[in-house]
Structures are given as structure tokens and as C-alpha cells.
TIVEX-647898 format. One record per residue (C-alpha): residue number from 1; x, y, z. Coordinates in pm, 1 decimal, always signed. Layout:
N
+-----+----------+----------+----------+
|   k |        x |        y |        z |
+-----+----------+----------+----------+
| NUM |        X |        Y |        Z |
...
+-----+----------+----------+----------+
END
This chain:
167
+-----+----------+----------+----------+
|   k |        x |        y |        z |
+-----+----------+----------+----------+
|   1 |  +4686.5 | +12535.3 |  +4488.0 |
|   2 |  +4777.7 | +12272.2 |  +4203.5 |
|   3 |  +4468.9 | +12093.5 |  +4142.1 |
|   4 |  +4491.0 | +11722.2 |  +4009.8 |
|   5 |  +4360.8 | +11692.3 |  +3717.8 |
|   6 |  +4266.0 | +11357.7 |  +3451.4 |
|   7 |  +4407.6 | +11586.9 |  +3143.5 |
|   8 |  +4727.5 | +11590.9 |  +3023.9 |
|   9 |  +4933.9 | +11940.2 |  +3135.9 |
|  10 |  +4899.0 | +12126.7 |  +2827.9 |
|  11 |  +4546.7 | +12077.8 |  +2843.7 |
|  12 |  +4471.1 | +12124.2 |  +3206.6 |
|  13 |  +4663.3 | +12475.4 |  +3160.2 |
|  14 |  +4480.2 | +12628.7 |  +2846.6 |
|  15 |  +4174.6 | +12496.9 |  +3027.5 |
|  16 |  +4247.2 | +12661.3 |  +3333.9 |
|  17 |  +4331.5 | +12980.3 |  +3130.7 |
|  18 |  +3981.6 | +12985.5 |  +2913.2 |
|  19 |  +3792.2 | +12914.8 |  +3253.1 |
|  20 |  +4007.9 | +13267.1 |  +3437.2 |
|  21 |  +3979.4 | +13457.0 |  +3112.3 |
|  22 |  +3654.0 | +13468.5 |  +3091.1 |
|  23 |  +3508.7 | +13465.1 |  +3448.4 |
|  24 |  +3791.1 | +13791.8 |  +3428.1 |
|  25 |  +3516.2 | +13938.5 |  +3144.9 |
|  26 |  +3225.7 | +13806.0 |  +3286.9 |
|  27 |  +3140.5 | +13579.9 |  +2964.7 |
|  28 |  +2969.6 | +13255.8 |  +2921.0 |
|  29 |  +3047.9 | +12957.7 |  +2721.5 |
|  30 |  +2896.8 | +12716.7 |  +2521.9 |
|  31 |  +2960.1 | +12398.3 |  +2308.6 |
|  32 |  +2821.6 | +12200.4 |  +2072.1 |
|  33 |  +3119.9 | +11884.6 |  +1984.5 |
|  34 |  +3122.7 | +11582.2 |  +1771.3 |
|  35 |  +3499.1 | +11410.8 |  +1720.9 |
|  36 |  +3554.5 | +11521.3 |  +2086.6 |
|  37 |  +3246.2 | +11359.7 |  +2260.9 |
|  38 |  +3286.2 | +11612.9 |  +2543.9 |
|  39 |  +3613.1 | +11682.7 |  +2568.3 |
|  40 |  +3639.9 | +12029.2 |  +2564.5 |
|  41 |  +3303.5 | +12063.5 |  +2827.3 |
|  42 |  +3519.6 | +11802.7 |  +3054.2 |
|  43 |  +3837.2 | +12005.3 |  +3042.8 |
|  44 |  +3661.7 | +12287.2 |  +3171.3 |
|  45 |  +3508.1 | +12134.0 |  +3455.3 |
|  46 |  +3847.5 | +12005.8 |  +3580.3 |
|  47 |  +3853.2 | +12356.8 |  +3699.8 |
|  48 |  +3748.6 | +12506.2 |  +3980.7 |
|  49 |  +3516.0 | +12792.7 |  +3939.2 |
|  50 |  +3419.2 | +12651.3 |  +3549.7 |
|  51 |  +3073.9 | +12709.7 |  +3692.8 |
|  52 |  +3102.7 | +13091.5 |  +3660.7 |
|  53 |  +3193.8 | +12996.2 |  +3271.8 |
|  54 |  +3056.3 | +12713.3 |  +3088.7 |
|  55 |  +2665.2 | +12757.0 |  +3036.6 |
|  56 |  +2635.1 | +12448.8 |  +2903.9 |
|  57 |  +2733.3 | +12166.6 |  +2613.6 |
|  58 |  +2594.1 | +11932.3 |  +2360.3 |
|  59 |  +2753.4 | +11609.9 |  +2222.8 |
|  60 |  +2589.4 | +11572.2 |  +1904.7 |
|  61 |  +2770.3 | +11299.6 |  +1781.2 |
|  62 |  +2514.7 | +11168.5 |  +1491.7 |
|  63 |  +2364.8 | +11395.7 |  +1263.5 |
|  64 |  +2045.0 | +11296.4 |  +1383.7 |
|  65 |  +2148.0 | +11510.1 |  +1693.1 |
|  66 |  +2339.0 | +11765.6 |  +1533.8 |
|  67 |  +1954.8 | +11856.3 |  +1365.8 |
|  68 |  +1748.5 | +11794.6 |  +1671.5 |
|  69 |  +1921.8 | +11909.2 |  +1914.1 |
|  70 |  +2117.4 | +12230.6 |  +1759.1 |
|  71 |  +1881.3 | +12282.2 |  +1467.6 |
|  72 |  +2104.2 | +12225.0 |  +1165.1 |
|  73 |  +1881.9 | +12213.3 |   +877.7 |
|  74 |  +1948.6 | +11860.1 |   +649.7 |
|  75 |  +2040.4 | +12018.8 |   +343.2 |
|  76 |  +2350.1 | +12170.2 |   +540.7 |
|  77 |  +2448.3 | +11800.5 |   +611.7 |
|  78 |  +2327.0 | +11642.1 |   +282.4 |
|  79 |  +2484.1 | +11941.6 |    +58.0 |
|  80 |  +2826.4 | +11996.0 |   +270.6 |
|  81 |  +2822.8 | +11663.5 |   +513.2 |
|  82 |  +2868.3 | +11696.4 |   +914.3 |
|  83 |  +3262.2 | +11782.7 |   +845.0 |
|  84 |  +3197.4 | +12104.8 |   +680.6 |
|  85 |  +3236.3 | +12455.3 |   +788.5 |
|  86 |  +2884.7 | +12487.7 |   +711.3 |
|  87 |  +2762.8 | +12243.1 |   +952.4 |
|  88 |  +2984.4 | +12346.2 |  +1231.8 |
|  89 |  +2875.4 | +12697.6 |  +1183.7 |
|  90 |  +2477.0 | +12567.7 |  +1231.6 |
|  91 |  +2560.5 | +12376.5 |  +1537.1 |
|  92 |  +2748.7 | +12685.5 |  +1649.0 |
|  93 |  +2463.6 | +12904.6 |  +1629.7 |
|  94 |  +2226.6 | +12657.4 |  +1740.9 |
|  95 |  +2445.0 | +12634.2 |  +2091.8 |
|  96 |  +2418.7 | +13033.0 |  +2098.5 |
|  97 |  +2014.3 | +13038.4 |  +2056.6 |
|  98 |  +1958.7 | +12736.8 |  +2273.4 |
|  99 |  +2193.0 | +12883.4 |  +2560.3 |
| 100 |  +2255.7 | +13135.2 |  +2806.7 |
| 101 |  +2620.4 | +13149.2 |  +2663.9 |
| 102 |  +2763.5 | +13422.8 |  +2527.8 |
| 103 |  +2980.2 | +13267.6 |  +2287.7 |
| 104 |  +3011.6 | +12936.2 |  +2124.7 |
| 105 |  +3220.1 | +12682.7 |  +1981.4 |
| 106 |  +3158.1 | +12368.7 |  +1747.0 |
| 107 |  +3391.4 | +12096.5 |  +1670.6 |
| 108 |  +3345.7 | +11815.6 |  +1421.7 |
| 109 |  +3587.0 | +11609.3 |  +1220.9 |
| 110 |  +3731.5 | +11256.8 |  +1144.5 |
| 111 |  +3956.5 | +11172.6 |  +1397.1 |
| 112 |  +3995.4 | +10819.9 |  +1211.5 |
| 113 |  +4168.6 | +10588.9 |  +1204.3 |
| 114 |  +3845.9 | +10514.8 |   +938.5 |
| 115 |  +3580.5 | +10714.9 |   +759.1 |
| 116 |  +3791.9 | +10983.2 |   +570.6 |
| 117 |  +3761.0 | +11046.5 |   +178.1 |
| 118 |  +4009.3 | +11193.5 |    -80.8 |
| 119 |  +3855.0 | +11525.9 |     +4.3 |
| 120 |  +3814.1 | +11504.0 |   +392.4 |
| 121 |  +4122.2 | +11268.4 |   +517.1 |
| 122 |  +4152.8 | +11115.3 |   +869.1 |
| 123 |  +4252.1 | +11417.2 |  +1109.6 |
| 124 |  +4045.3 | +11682.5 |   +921.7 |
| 125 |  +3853.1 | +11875.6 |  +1212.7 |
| 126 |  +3678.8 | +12154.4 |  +1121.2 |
| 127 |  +3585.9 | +12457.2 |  +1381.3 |
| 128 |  +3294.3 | +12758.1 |  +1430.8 |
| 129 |  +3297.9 | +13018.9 |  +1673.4 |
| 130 |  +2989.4 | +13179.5 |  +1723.6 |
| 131 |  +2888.4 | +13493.1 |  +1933.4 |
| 132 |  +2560.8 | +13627.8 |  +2105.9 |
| 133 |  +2403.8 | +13954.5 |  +1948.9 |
| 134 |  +2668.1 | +13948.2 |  +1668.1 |
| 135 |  +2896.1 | +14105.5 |  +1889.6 |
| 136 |  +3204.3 | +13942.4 |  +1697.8 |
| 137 |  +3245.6 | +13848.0 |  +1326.3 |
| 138 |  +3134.5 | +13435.2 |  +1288.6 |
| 139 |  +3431.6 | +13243.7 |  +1214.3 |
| 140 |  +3511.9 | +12910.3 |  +1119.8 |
| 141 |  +3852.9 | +12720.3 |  +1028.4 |
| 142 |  +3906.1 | +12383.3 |   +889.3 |
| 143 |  +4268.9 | +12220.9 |  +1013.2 |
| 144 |  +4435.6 | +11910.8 |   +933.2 |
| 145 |  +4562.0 | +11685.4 |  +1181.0 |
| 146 |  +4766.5 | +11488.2 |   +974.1 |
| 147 |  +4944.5 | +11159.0 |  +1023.5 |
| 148 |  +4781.9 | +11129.2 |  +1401.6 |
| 149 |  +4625.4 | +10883.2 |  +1583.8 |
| 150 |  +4248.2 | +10890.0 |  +1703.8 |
| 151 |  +4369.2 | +11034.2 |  +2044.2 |
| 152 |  +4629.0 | +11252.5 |  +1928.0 |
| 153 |  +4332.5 | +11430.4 |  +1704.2 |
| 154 |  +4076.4 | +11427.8 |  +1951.9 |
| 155 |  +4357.2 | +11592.6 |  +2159.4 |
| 156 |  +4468.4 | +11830.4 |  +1896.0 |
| 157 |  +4072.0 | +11918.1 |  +1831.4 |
| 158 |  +4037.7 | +11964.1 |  +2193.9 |
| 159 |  +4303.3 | +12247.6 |  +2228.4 |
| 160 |  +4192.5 | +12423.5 |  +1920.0 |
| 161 |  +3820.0 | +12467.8 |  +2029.4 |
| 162 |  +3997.1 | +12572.0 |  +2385.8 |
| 163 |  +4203.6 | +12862.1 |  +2198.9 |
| 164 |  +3895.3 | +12965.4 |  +2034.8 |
| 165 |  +3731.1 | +12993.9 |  +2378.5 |
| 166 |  +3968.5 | +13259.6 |  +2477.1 |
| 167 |  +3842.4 | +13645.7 |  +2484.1 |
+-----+----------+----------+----------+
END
């Protein structure tokens, strides 16, 4: 049964493919997102059954949040700023110790069209992928969505963190 959904196809499908995937291995998710305001948590609970998968999300959309809320420490901000594979690592393991999840992904970036530097550009988006018990290697990855709108970013960021989702 085709399932309406508010995403657009290509999301909707990788969504729906993250939410079977890992129901199929029994594993939770968690997320902790900035650029994407809840993007990523929404996507998965288009689905039916996302229940069985997503433990739970943060938008931590200030830095005030990102520290309160997933525990980044400030010199991680101050030192490296919020777009930093640093920071996205914190709020990745902040998701895992504040959740039931057994993996995590964080997502922050400047999806524009104002607030990018020399060194961080509009459409820089920056990933972490975090796992309970160290049962996987942390990882984190720093793309560049150049020459994109805000939406076409957020979008962009959105699939990324949903690949990184998969088992």
C-alpha cells in the first residue's frame, strides 16, 4: 500500500528504506539536527511502523541548545564553531547517552542563503554518526552543497543524515 506522503519521492523512499532496515535488525535511532530543524525525525515518521525505529530527536538549532540539551562542551563551539566536525560529533554522542537509540546522527551546517565565511561557505553541512557501546568506529564527514538554495541544502542534508541511518 502506497502511503501519501508530504516529502518529495526520493525522500519518502530512502526514508521508508532506513525505517525497514532497521526494524529488519532490530536497531534504534536517534537524532540530534540543526540546518534541518527536524527534517530527518519528520521523514521518518511519514512511515508507518517508524515507531519500532526512531527513539527519539532533538532540534538544537542555537548553540545554547546544542550545550544544554546534548551536552557539547563551549570550547567545542568557541574553538571549532557549531559547523565543525567537532561539534557534530558532541551532539552525536550526546543523542546516544541521552537516548534509548542505538545509533545516532547529527547534522549541522549553513544552508544560507547568509551566514557563510571564506572557510565555511553557504551549503557546507557537516555530519556525525555515532553508535551505542562503541559497537562501530565514530565517523563524521563534512560535504559541500554548493551553488544551492536554502531548500535544496536542507534537502540535500536531509538525505545524507538518512544514508547514514542505514545498517
Amino acid at each position: 500500500m502506497d502511503v501519501p506522503t508530504i516529502f518529495p519521492d526520493d525522500v519518502a523512499a530512502l526514508a521508508r528504506r532506513v525505517v525497514e532496515a532497521n526494524a529488519a535488525a532490530g536497531r534504534k535511532v536517534a537524532l540530534a539536527e540543526s540546518c534541518t530543524g527536524g527534517l530527518v525525525a519528520a521523514a521518518l515518521t511519514e512511515i508507518p511502523g517508524s515507531s519500532a525505529v526512531l527513539d527519539r530527536g532533538w532540534v538544537t538549532y542555537s548553540n545554547e541548545a546544542k550545550m544544554e540539551m546534548l551536552g557539547v562542551a563551549s570550547d567545542i563551539i568557541e574553538t571549532f564553531g557549531a559547523v565543525s566536525i567537532a561539534c557534530v560529533w558532541a551532539m552525536a554522542n550526546g543523542a546516544i547517552q541521552r537516548s534509548n537509540a542505538d545509533v545516532a546522527v547529527a547534522i549541522s551546517g549553513v544552508a544560507g542563503p547568509d551566514g557563510g565565511t571564506a572557510q565555511k561557505p553557504v551549503g557546507t553541512v557537516v555530519f556525525a554518526r555515532a553508535y551505542r557501546d562503541g559497537e562501530g568506529e565514530p565517523e563524521g564527514e563534512l560535504r559541500l552543497f554548493a551553488d544551492m538554495n536554502r531548500a535544496d541544502v536542507r534537502r540535500q542534508a536531509t538525505l545524507c543524515a538518512l544514508e547514514l541511518l542505514l545498517p
